[in-house]
MDAnalysis code that builds the backbone (N, CA, C; Angstrom):
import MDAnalysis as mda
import numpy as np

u = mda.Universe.empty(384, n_residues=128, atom_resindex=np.repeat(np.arange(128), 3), trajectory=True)
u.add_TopologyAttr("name", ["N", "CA", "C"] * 128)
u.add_TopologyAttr("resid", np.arange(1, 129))
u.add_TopologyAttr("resname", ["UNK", "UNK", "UNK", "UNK", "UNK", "UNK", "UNK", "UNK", "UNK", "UNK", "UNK", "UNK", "UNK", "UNK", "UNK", "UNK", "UNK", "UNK", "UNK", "UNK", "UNK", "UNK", "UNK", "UNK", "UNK", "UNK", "UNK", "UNK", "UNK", "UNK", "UNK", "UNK", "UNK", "UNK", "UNK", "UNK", "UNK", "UNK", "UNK", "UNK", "UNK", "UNK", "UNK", "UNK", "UNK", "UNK", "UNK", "UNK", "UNK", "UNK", "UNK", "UNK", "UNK", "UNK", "UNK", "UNK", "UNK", "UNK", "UNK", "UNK", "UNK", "UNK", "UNK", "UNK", "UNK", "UNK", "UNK", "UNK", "UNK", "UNK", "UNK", "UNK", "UNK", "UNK", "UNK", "UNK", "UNK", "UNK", "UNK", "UNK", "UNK", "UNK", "UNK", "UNK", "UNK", "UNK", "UNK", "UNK", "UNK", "UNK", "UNK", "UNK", "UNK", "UNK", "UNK", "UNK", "UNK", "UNK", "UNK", "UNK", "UNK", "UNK", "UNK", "UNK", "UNK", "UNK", "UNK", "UNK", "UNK", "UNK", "UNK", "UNK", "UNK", "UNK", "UNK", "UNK", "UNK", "UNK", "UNK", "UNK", "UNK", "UNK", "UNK", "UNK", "UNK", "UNK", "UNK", "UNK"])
u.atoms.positions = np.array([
    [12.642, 14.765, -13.335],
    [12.291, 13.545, -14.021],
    [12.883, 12.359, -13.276],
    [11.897, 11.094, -13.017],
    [12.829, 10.034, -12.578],
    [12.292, 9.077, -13.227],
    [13.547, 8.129, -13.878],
    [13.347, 7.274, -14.446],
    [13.395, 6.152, -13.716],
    [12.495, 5.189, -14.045],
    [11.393, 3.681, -13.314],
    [13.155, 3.045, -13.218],
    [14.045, 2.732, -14.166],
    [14.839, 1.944, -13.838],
    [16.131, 2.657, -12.660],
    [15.838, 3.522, -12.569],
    [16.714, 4.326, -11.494],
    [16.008, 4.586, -10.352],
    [14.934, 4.170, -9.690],
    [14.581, 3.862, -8.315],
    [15.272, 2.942, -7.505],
    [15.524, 3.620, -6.375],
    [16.155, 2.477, -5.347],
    [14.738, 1.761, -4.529],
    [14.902, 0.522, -4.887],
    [13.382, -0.258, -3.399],
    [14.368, -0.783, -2.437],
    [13.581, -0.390, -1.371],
    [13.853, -0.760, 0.073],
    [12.680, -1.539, 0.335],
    [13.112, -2.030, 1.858],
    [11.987, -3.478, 2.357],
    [11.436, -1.738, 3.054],
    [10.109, -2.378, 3.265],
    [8.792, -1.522, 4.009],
    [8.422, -2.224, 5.422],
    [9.023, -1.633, 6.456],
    [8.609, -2.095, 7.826],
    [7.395, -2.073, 8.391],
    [6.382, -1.257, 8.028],
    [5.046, -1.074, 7.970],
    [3.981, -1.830, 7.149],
    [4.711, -3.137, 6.517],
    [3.873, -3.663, 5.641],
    [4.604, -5.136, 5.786],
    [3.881, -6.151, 5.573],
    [3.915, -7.571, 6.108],
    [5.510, -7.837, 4.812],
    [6.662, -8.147, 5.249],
    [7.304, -8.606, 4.729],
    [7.157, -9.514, 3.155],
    [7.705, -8.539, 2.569],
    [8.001, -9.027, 1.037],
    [7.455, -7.421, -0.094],
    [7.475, -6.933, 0.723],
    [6.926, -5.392, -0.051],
    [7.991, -4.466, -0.054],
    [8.291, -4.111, -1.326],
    [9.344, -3.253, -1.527],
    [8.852, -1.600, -1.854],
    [9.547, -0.629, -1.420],
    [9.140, 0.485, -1.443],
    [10.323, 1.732, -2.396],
    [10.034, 2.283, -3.315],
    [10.885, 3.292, -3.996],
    [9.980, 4.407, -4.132],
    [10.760, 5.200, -3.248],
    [10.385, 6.880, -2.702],
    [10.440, 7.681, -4.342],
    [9.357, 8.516, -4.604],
    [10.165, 9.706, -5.461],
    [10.088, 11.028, -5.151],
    [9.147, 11.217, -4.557],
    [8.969, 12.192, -3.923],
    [8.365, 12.537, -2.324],
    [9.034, 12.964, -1.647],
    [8.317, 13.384, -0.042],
    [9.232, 14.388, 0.932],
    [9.122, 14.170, 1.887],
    [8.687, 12.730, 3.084],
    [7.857, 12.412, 2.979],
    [7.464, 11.154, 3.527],
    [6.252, 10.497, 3.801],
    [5.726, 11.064, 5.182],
    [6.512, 11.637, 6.201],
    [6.076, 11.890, 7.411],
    [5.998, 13.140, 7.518],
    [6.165, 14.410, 6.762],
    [5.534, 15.336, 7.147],
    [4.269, 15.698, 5.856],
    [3.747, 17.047, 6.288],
    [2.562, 17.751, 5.528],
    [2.902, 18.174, 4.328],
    [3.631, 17.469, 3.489],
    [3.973, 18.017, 1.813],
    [3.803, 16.441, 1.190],
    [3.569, 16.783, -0.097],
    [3.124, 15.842, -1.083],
    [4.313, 14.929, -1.456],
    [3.592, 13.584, -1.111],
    [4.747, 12.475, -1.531],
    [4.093, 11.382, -2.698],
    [5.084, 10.931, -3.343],
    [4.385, 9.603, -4.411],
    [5.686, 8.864, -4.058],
    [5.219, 7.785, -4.011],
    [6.048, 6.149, -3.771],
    [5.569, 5.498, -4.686],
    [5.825, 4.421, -4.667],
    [5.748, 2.980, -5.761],
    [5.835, 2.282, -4.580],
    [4.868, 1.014, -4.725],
    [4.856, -0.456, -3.723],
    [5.153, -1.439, -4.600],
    [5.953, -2.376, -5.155],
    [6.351, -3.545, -5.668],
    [5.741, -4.851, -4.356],
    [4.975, -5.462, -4.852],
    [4.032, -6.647, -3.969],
    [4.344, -7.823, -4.869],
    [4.752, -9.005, -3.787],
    [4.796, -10.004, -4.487],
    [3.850, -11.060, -5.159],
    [3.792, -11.883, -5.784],
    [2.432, -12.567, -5.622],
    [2.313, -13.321, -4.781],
    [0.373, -13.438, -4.622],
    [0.380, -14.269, -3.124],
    [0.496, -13.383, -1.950],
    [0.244, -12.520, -1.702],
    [0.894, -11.408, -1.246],
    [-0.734, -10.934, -0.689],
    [-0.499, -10.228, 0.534],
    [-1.854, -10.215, 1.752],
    [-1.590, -8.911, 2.814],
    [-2.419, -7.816, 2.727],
    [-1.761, -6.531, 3.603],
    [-3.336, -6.632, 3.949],
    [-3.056, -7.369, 6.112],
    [-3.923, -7.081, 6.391],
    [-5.261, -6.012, 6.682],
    [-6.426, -6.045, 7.422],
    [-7.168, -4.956, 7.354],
    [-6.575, -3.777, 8.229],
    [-6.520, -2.157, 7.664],
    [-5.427, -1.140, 8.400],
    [-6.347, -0.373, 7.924],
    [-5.927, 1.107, 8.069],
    [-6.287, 2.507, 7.669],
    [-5.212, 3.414, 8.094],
    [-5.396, 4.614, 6.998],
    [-4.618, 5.652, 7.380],
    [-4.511, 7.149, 7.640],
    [-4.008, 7.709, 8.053],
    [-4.758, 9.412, 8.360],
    [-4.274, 10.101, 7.815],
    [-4.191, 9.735, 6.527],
    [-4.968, 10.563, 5.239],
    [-4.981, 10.035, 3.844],
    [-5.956, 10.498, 2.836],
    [-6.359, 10.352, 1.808],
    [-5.142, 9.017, 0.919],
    [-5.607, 8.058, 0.734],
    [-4.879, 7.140, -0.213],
    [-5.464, 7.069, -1.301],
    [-4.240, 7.598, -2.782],
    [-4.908, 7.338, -3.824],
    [-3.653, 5.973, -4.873],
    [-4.068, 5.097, -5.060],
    [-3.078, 4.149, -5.330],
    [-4.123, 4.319, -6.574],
    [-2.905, 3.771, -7.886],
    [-2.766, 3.681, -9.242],
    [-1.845, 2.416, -9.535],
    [-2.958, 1.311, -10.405],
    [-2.100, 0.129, -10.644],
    [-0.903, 0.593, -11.542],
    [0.371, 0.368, -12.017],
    [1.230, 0.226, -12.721],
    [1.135, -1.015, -13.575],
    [1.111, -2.357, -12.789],
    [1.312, -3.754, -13.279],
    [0.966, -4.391, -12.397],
    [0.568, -6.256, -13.173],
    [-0.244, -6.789, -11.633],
    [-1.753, -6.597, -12.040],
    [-2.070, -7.311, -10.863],
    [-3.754, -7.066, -10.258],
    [-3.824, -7.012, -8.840],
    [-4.132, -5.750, -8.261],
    [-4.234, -5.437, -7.098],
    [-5.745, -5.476, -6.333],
    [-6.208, -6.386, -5.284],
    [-7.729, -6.934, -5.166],
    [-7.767, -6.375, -4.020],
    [-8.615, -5.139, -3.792],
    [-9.048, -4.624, -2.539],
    [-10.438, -4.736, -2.182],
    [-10.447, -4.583, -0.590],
    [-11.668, -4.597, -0.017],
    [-11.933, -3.381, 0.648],
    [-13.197, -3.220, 1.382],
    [-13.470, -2.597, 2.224],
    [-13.691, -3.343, 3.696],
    [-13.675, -2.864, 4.678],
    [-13.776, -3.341, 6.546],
    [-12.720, -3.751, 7.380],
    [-13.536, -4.106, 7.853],
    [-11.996, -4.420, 9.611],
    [-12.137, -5.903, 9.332],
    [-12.229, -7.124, 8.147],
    [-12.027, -8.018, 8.226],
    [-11.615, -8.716, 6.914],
    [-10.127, -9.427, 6.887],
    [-9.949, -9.550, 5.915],
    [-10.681, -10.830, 5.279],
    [-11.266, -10.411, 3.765],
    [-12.215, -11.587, 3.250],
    [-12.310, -11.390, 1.506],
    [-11.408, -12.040, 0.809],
    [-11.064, -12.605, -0.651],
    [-11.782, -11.993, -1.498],
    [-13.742, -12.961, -0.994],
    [-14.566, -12.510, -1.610],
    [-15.068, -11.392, -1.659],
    [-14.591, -10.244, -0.997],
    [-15.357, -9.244, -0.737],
    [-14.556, -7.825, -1.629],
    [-13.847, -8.508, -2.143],
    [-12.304, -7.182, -2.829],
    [-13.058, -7.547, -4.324],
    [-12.189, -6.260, -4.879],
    [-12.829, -5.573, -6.327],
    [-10.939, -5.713, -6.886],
    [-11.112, -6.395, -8.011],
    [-9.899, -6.523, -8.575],
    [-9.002, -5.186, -9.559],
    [-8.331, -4.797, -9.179],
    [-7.760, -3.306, -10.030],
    [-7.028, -4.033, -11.143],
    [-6.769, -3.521, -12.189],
    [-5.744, -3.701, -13.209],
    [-4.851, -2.522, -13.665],
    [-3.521, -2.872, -14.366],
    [-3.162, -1.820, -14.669],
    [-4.120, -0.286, -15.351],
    [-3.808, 1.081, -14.890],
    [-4.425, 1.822, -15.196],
    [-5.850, 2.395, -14.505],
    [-6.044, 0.937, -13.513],
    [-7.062, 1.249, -12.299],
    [-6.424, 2.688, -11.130],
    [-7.864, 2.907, -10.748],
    [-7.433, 3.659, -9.824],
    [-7.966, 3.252, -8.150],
    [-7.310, 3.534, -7.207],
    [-8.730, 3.697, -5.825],
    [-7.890, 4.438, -5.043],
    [-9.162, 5.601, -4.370],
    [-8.827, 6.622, -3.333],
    [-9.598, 6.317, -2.376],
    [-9.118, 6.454, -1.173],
    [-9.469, 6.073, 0.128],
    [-9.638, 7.460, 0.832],
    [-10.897, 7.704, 1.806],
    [-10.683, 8.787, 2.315],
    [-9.441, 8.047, 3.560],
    [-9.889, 9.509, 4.375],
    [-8.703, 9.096, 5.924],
    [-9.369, 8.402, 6.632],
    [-8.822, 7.275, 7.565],
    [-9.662, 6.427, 8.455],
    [-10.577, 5.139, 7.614],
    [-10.424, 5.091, 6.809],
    [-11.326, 3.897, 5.752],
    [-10.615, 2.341, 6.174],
    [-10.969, 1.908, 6.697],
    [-10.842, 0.605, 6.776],
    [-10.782, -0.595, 5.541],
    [-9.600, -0.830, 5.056],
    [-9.480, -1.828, 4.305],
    [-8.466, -2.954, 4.221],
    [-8.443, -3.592, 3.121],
    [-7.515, -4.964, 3.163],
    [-7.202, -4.905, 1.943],
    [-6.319, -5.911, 1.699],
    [-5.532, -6.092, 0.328],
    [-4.940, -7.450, -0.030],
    [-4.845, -7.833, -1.029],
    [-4.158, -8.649, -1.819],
    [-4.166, -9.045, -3.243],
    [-2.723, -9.741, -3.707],
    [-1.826, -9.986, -4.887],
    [-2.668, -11.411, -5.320],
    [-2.868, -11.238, -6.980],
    [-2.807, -12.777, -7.554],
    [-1.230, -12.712, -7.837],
    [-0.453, -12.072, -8.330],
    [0.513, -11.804, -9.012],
    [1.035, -10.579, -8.869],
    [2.628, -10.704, -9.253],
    [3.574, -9.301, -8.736],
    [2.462, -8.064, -9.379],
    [2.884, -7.027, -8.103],
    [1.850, -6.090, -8.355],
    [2.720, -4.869, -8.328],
    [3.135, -3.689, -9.001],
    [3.303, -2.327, -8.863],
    [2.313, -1.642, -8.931],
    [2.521, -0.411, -7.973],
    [1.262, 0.209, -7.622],
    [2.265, 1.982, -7.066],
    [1.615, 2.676, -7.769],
    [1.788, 4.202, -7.111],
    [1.061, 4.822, -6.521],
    [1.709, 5.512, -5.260],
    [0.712, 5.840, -4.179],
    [0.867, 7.075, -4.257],
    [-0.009, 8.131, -3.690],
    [0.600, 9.495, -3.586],
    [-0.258, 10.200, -2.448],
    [-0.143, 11.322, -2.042],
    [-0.864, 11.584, -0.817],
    [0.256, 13.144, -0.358],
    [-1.139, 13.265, 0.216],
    [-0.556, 14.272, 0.991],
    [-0.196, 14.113, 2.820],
    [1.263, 13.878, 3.021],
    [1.249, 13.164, 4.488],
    [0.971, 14.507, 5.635],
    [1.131, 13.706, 7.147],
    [1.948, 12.746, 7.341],
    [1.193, 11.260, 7.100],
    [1.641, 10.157, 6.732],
    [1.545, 9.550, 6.092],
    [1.506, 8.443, 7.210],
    [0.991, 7.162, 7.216],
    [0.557, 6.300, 8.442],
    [0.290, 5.158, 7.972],
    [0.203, 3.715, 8.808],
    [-0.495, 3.167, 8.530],
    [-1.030, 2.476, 10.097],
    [-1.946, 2.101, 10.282],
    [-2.563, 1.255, 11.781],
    [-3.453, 0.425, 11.168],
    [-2.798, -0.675, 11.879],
    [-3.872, -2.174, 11.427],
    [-4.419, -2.228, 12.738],
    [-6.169, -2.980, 12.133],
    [-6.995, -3.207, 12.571],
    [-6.753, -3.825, 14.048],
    [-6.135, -4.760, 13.621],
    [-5.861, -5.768, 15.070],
    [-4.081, -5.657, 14.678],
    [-3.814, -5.229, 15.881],
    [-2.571, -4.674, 16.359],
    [-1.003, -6.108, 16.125],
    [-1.897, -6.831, 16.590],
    [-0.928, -8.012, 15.740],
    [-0.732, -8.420, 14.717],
    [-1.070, -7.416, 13.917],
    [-1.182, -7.967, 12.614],
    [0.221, -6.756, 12.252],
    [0.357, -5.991, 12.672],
    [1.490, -4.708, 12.566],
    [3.095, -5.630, 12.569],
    [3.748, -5.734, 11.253],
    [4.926, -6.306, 11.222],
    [5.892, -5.436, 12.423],
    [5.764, -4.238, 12.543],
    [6.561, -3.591, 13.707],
    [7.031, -3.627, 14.784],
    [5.891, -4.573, 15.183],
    [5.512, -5.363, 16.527],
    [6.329, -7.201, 16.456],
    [6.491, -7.744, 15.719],
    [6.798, -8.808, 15.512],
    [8.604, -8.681, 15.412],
    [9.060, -9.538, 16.451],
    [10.538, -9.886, 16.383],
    [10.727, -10.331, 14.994],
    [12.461, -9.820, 14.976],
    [12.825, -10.244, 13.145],
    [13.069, -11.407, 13.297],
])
């Protein structure tokens, strides 16, 4: 059992600064089943990426507005609410963003990835 107020969040290096991450189950990097939580701030923008394998994110709280393609565009995202769901196969090209703080649970079976579209867009790459 883990209780929501006993998660530790850490910052997420793989995701544009201001995204907090609390593990509950994994690794994320090998072939066994992991679920995380993403805490997103509002205002909040995760450019167009994909990953190699299956993403199934579940709103918690918030409104989480996704798209589909290799280009990020406002109008083109479907707004989730708490209790929403969306699964991504592997390799799906999409984008993201926050009106407002967003929790969101992810789960998957890794290893677990992410690669943006256009390579500069990868916080990894960018001096702190």
């Amino acid at each position: 059992m883990v209780r929501a107020a006993e998660l530790k969040w850490v910052p997420v290096p793989s995701l544009p600064k201001g995204a907090q991450l609390a593990l509950i189950e994994g690794p994320m990097d090998q072939a066994v089943a992991f679920t995380v939580r993403l805490k997103l701030p509002a205002n909040y923008h995760i450019p167009p990426h994909w990953h190699p394998a299956a993403e199934r994110v579940t709103v918690l709280s918030g409104e989480f507005h996704m798209g589909a393609g290799p280009t990020f565009d406002k109008t083109k995202t479907h707004a989730l609410a708490p209790g929403d769901v969306s699964i991504m196969q592997p390799r799906t090209q999409h984008f993201a963003w926050t009106s407002e703080e967003t929790v969101l649970q992810l789960h998957g079976t890794g290893p677990w990835g992410i690669t943006y579209i256009n390579p500069a867009d990868d916080p990894r790459r960018k001096s702190p």
